[in-house]
C-alpha positions in Angstrom: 0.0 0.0 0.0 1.2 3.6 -1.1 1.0 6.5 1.2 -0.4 9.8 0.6 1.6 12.8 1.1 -1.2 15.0 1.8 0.4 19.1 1.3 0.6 21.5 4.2 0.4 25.0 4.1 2.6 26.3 6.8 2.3 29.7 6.0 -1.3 30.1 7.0 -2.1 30.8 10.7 -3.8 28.0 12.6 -7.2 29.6 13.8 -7.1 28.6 17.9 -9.9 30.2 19.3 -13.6 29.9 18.6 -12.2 28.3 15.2 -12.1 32.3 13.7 -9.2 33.6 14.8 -6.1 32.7 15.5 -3.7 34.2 18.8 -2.3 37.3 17.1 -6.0 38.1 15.7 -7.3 37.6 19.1 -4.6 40.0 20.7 -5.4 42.9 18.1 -8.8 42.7 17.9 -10.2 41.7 21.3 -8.7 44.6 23.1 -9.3 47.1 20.6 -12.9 46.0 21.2 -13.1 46.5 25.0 -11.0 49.9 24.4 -13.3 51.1 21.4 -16.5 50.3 23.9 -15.4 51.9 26.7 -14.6 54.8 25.2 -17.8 55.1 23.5 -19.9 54.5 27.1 -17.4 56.2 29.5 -15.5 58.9 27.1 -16.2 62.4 27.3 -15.3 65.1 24.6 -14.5 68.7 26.0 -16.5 71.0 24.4 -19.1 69.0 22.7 -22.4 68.3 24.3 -25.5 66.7 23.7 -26.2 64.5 20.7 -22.7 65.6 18.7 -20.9 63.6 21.4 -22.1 60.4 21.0 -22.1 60.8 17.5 -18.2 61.7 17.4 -17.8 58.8 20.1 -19.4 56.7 17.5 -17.0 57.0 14.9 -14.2 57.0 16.6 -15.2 53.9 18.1 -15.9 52.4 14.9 -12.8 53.7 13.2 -10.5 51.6 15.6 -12.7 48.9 15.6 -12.5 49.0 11.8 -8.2 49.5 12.1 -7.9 46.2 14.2 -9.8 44.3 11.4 -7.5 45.5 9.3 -4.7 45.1 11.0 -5.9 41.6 11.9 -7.2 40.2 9.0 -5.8 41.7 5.6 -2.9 40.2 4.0 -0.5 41.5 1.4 0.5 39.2 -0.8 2.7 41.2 -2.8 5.2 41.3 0.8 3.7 37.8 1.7 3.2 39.5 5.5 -0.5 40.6 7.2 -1.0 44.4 7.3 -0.2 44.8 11.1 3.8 43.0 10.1 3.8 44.8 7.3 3.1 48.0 9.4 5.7 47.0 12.5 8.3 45.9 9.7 7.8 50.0 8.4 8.0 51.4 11.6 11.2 49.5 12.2 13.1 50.5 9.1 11.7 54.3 9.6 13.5 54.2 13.1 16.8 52.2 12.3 20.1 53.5 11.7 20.8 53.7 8.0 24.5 53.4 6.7 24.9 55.5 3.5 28.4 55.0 1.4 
C-alpha cells in the first residue's frame, strides 16, 4: 500500500480560538474591542455636548474597531506579510540607523 503525502500549508495561521481567529488576531482585535466600547460608554469630549458627542464617540469607536480588522485580517500578498507585520516591519526601518556609502 502507497502512502499519501497530503500538502501542508505552513504559512497560513492555525485559527485557535472559537475556530475564527487565530492568537495574534485575538490580541489585536479583542482589546481594541473592550478599548473602542469603553470609550464610546465612559468617554467624554470637552467642548461638545449633547447629541454631537455620541455621535463623534461613535465614529471613533468604529474607526478603531474597523483599524484592528484591518490590521488583523488583511494580508499582502505582494510582501507575503499581514498588514499589522507589514506596518511593525515600516515602523522598524523608519527608526533604524541607515549606513549610507
Amino acid at each position: 500500500m502507497s502512502e499519501v503525502v497530503v500538502p501542508i500549508d505552513l504559512t497560513e495561521e492555525e485559527k485557535e480560538i472559537l475556530a475564527i481567529f487565530s492568537k495574534r488576531q485575538f490580541m489585536i482585535v479583542f482589546p481594541t474591542i473592550f478599548v473602542a466600547l469603553s470609550f464610546l460608554i465612559f468617554g467624554n469630549l470637552p467642548f461638545v455636548h449633547g447629541f454631537t458627542d455620541i455621535i463623534i464617540r461613535f465614529i471613533f469607536s468604529l474607526g478603531f474597531f474597523i483599524l484592528a480588522i484591518c490590521l488583523a485580517f488583511i494580508k499582502l500578498d505582494k510582501y507575503e506579510q499581514y498588514l499589522s507585520e507589514f506596518v511593525l516591519t515600516r515602523i522598524k526601518f523608519k527608526r533604524s540607523q541607515k549606513v549610507y556609502f
